[in-house]
C-alpha positions in Angstrom: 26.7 3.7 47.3 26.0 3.1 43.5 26.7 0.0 42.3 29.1 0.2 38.5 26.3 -1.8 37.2 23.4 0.3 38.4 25.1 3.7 37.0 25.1 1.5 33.5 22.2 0.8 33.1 21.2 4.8 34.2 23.1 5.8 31.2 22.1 3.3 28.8 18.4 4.6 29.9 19.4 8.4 28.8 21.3 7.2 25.9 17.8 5.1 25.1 16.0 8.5 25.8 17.7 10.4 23.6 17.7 7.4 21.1 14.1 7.8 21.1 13.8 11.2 20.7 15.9 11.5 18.6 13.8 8.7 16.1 10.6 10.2 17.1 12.0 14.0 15.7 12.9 12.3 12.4 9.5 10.8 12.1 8.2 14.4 12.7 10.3 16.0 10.3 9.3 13.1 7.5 5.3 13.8 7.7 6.0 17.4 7.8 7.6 17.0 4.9 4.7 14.9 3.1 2.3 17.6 5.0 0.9 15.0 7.6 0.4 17.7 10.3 -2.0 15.0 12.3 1.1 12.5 12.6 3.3 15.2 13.7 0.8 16.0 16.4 0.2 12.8 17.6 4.3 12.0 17.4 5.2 15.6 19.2 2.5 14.5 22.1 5.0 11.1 22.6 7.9 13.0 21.9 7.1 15.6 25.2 6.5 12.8 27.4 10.1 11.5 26.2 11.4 14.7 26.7 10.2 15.8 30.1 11.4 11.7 31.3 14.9 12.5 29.9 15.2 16.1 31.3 13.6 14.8 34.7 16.4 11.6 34.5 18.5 11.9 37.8 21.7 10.7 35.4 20.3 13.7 32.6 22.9 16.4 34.0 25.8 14.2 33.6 25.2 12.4 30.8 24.6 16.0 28.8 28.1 16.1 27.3 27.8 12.4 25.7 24.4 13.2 24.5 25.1 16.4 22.9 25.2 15.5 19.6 21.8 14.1 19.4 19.6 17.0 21.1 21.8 18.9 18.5 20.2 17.4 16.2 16.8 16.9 17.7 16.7 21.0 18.0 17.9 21.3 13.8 15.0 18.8 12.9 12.9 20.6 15.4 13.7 23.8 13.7 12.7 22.5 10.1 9.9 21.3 11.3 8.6 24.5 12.5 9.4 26.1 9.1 7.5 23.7 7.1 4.4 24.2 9.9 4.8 27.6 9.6 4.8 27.1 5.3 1.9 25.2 5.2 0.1 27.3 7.8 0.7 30.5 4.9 -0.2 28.4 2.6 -3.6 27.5 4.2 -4.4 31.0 4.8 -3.7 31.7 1.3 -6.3 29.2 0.1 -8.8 30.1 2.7 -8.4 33.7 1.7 -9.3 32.6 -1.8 -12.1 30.2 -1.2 -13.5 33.4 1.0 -13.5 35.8 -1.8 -15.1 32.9 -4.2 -17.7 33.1 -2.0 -18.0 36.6 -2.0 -18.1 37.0 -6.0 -20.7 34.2 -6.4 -22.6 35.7 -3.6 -22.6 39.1 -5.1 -23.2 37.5 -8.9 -26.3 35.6 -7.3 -27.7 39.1 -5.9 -27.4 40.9 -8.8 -27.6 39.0 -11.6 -27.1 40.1 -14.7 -29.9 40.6 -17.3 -29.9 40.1 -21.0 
């Protein structure tokens, strides 16, 4: 049998999970926003480890309903987050794209100069 105390502490420890992730997704979404993608990486690698503990939490299943409104939110910051990754990955190709055909005129200028 479960003691009151024990089933406490079981959902304090998914509230404190989803606490976590919950921060951790708000960090995310702040370097996305100031295009840190290296802190987002190294905050979504601690955020999965979070994640898979909470989902893998014996209490997870029936603490879902009280924790609702966080992993709601975790998934709308989750969903920004993607967006701006997505943004910035355009935007990179864009510049690359650019950088490549700068290479390509000087390369071509250097080949066939042109003469007075």
């Amino acid at each position: 049998m479960t003691r009151p105390d024990a089933v406490a502490v079981d959902h304090l420890d998914c509230d404190r999970h989803a606490e976590v992730l919950c921060s951790l997704t708000r960090r995310m979404l702040t370097a996305a926003r100031q295009d840190d993608w290296t802190t987002v990486s190294r905050l979504e690698n601690t955020r999965q480890r979070v994640l898979d503990e909470l989902l893998a939490h014996p209490r997870f299943r029936d603490r879902l309903p009280a924790l609702a409104d966080r992993l709601n939110a975790v998934l709308a910051m989750s969903r920004e987050c993607i967006l701006l990754g997505e943004q910035s990955r355009q935007s990179t190709t864009v510049q690359l794209l650019t950088l490549q055909r700068g290479r390509h005129m000087s390369r071509a200028y250097l080949q066939n100069p042109v003469r007075p």
